[in-house]
N, C-alpha and C positions, 0 to 999 in steps of 0.2 A: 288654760292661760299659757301663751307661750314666750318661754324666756330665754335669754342669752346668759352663759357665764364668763367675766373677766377674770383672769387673773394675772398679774405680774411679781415680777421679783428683779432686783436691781441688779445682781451680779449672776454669775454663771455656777459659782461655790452654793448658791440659793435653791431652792427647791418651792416651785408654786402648787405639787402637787397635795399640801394639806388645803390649801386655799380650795382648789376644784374640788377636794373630795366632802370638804364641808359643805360647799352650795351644792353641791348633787345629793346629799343629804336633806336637806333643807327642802331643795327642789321638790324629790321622794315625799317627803312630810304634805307639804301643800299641793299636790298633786299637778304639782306646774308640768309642762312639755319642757324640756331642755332642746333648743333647737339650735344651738350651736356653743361651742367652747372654744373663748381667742386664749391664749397664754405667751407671755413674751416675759422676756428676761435683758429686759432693759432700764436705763434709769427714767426715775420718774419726773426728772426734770426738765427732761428732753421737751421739745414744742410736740404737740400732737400730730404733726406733717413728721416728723423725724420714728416714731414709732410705727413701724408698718402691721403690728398686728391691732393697734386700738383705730386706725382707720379703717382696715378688712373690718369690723367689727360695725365698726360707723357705715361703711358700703352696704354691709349686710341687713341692719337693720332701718337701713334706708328702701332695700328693694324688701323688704318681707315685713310680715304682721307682726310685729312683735310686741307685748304689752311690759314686760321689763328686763332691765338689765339688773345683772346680779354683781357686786360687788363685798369681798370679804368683810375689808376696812376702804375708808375713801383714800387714803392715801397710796393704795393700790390703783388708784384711779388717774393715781399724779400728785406731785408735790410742787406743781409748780402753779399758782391758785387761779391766775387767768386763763390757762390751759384745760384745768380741772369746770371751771363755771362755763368756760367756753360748751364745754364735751356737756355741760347739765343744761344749758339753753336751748343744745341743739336736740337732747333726748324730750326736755321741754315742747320744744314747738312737732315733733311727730310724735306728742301723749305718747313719749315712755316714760316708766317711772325708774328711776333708778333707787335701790334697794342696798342700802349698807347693812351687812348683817352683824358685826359686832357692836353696833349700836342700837340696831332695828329699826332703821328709820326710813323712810323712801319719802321723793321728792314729791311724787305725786298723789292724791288721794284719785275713790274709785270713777270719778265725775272729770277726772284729766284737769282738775284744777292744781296751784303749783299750794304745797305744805308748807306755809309760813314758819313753822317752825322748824321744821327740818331745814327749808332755806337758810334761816338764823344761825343753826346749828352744823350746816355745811360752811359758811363760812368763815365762822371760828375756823373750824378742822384744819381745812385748807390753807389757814393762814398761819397755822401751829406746825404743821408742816412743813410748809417753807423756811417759817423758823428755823425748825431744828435741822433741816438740811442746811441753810446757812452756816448755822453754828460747828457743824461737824467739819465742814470745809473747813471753817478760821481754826478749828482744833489739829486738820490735818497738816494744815498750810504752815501752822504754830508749830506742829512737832516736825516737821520739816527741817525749820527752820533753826530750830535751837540743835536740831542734828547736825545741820550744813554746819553750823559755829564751831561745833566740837567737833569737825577735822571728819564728819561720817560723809559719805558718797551716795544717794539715793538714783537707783537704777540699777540697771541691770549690769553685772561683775564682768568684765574684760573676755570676751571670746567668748561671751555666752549666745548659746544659738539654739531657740525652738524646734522642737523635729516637728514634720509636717503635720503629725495628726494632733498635737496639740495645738498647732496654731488656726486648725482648722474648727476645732472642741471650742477653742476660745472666741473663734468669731463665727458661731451659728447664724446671727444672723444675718449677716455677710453671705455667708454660704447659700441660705434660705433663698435670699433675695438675688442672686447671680443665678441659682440653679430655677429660677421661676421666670429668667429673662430679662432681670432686670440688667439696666447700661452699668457700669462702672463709677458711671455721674452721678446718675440715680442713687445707686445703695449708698454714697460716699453721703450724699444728703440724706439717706433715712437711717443711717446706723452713726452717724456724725465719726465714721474713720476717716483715714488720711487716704489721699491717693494711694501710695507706696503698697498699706497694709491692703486694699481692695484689689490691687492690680497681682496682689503675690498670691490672697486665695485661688483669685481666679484662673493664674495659673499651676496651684496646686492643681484644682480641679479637672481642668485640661488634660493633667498628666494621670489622671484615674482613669 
């Protein structure tokens, strides 16, 4: 059986590498093929057009046999819930099954039929998640805000300035998607940066 492994993580302080090293585990166990591993360190609420390693992923198992995708948690999948059912319609209609392993549940049974109950049970998840990404926002937005009243300043302190290789650390996958040819158009749509910050990797890069 051959299968794909996802995994992400929201920030760049994060590390997906327990995530890969549990489904290659996993994999080992049930004597799956591992025929490929996407990993992106992006938020999960981004639209599925704005992540460019769960597309690569979606291209891939568009062109090859794959029979499932492997996923830690579903909310490594995305937390944003119409994005999430979108990406499980489309593994749907080319009988993949997708496999959450801290649950143990996959969407499809061995006949390509879809698992009612897992369905049931993906869209709770999916919609607990957006929850609680909501919530964290109005919690961040809140402490913000009672900061700004008491006289605090949020941003970055007067004459503060990035040396290149952290600014280049910080936007991987900026760098990724410039250094693979991508326009400056482009990456500013799949990494949701600003012009300003795309146009100054770029010319970091230039100067390497």
């Amino acid at each position: 059986m051959k299968v794909v492994i996802y995994s992400r993580v929201s920030t760049n302080s994060q590390d997906y590498k327990r995530q890969t090293e549990e489904l290659l585990e996993f994999s080992k166990n049930m004597n799956y093929e591992v025929s490929s591993i996407f990993e992106e360190k992006i938020s999960g609420g981004k639209t599925n057009e704005e992540r460019s390693e769960l597309m690569r992923m979606i291209n891939f198992i568009k062109s090859n046999k794959i029979d499932k995708v492997l996923c830690w948690e579903l909310s490594r999948l995305g937390r944003n819930t119409i994005e999430v059912l979108k990406t499980i319609q489309l593994l749907n209609e080319n009988c993949i099954s997708l496999y959450i392993k801290n649950h143990n549940i996959e969407t499809l049974n061995d006949k390509c039929e879809i698992n009612p109950m897992s369905q049931f049970l993906i869209q709770i998840l999916t919609s607990v998640s957006e929850m609680e990404k909501t919530q964290i926002r109005q919690r961040i937005k809140s402490g913000y805000d009672s900061y700004r009243k008491n006289g605090g300043k949020v941003g970055r302190k007067d004459g503060f300035k990035k040396d290149s290789q952290t600014l280049l650390t910080e936007h991987k996958e900026v760098v990724k998607l410039l250094k693979q040819g991508y326009s400056v158009r482009k990456t500013m749509k799949l990494t949701d940066k600003s012009s300003g910050t795309v146009q100054k990797i770029k010319k970091l890069l230039e100067k390497q």
